[in-house]
C-alpha positions as CSV (number, residue, x, y, z in Angstrom):
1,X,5.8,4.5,-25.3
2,X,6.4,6.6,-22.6
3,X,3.0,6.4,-21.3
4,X,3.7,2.6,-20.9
5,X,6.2,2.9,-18.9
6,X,4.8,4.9,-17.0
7,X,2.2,2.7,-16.3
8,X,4.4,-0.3,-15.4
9,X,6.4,2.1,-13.6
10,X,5.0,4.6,-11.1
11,X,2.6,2.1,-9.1
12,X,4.7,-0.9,-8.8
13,X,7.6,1.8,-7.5
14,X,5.3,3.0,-5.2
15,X,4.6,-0.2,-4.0
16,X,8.6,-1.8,-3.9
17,X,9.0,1.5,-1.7
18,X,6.3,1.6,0.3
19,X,7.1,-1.8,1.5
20,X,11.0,-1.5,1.8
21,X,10.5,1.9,3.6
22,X,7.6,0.6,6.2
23,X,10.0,-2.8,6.7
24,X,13.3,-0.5,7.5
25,X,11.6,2.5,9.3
26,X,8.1,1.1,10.7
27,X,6.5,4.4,8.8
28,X,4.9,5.3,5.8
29,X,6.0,8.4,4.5
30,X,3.6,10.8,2.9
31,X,5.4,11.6,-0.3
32,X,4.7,7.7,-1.7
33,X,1.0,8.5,-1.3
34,X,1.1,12.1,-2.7
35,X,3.1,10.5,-5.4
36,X,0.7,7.8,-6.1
37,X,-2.1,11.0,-6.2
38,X,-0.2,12.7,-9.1
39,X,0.8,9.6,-10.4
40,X,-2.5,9.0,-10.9
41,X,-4.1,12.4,-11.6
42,X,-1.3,12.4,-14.6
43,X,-2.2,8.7,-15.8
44,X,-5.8,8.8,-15.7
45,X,-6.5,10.6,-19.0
46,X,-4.0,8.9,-20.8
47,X,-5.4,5.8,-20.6
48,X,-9.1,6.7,-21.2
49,X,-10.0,6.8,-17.7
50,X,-13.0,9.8,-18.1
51,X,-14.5,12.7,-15.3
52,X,-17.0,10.3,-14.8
53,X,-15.1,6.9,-13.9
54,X,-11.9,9.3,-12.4
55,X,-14.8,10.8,-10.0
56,X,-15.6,7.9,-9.0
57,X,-12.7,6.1,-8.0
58,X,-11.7,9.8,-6.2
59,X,-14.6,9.3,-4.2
60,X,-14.2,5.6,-3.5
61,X,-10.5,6.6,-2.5
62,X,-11.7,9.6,0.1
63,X,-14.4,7.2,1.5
64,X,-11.5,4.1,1.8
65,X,-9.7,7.6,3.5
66,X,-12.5,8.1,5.6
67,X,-12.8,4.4,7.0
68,X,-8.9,4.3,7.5
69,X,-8.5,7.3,9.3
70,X,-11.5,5.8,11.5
71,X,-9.7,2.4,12.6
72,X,-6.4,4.9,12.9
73,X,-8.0,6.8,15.4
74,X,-9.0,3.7,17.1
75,X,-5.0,2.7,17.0
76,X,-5.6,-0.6,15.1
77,X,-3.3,1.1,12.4
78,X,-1.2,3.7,11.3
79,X,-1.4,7.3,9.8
80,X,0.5,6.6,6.9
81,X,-1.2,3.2,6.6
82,X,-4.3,4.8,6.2
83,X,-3.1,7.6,3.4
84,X,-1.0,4.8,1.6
85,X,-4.3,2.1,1.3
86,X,-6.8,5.7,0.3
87,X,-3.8,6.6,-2.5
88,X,-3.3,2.6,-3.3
89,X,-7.3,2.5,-3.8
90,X,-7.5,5.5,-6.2
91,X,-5.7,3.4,-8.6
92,X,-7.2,0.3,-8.4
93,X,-11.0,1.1,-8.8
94,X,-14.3,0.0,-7.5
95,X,-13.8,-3.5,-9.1
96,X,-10.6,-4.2,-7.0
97,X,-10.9,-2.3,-4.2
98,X,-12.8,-5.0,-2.2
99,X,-10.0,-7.7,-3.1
100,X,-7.1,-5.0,-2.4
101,X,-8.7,-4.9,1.3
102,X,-9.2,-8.7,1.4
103,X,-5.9,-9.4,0.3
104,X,-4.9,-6.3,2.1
105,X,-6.2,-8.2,5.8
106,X,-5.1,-11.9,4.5
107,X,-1.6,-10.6,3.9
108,X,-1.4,-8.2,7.1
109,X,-2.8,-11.2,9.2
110,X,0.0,-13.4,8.2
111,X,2.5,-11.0,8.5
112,X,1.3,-10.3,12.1
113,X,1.4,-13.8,13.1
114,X,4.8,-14.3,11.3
115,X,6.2,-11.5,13.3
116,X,4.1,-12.5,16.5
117,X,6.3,-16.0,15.9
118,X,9.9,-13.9,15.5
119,X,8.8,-12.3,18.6
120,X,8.6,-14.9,20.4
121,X,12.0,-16.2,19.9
122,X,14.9,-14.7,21.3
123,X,16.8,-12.3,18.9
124,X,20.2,-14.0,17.8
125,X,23.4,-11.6,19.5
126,X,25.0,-10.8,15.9
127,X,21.4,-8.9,14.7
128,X,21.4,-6.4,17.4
129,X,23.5,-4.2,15.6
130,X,20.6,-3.7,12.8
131,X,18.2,-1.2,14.2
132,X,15.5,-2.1,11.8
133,X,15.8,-5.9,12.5
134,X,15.7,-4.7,16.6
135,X,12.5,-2.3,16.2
136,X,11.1,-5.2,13.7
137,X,11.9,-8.1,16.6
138,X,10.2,-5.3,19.5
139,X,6.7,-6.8,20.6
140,X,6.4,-2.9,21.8
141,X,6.4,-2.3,17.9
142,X,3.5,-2.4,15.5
143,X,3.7,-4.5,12.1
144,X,5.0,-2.6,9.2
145,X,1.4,-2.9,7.5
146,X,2.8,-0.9,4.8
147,X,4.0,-4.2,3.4
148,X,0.6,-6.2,3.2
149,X,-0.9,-3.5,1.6
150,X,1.7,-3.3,-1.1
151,X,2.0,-7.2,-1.8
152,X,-2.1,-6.6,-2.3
153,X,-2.5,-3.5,-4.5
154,X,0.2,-5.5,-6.8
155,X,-1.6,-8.4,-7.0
156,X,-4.7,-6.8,-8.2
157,X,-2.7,-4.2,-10.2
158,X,-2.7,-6.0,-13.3
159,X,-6.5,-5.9,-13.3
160,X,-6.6,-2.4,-13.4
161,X,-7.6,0.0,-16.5
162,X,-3.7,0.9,-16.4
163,X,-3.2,-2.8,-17.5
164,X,-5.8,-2.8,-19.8
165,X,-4.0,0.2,-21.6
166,X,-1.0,-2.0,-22.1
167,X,-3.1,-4.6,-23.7
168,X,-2.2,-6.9,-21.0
């Protein structure tokens, strides 16, 4: 019972606040990715995940670390974008990971051209009073990739062993 609800708690939360957050603040804060570790690290054996399969998706999470932190350092995205997809990956495994990412850059993509559109239009007088709505409208901004990735790792959440515990 309460090992269910964890499991149809912890990574959809992550997810609802990992977007909301990166939406009103343009950041990603490290404590939803250090949540989603120990989330993780505290589901794992509950569900039947073993050292064997846990190892691997911990390594298939530090390498999807490894490749974010590259294209961060290359400024096509952001710090906590990079420990948020890693974290989002450890959960998932290496049968979703490559859909999270494709979903991950089909969803970021539109986003980007959605706000690239909002951009482009001038920013209605009774919205300057919302600082998150200002930063959002800024083309000096980035996009709150934070968002894309969450939309992705909950599609392809219910295909995960934490699913399959439910009997879902």
């Amino acid at each position: 019972m309460v090992t269910n609800l964890l499991i149809i708690s912890i990574f959809p939360l992550a997810m609802a606040f990992a977007a909301a957050y990166d939406l009103f603040s343009m950041t990603l804060p490290n404590w939803i990715s250090l949540a989603l570790v120990a989330g993780f690290a505290l589901l794992a054996p509950l569900v039947g995940i073993g050292w064997g399969a846990a190892g691997v998706q911990v390594a298939l999470a530090f390498g999807a670390l490894v490749v974010t932190f590259g294209l961060y350092s290359m400024g096509w995205i952001g710090g906590g974008d990079a420990k948020f997809f890693a974290a989002t990956c450890l959960w998932l495994g290496p049968e979703q990971m490559f859909a999270y990412a494709i979903y991950a850059a089909v969803f970021g993509g539109a986003l980007t051209l959605v706000l690239l559109f909002m951009r482009s239009l001038p920013l209605p007088a009774t919205l300057y009073s919302q600082q998150w709505i200002t930063r959002l409208h800024d083309s000096k901004e980035g996009v709150p990739y934070g968002i894309a990735l969450a939309a992705a790792g909950l599609l392809v959440y219910p295909d995960t062993p934490f699913m399959a515990a439910l009997g879902a």
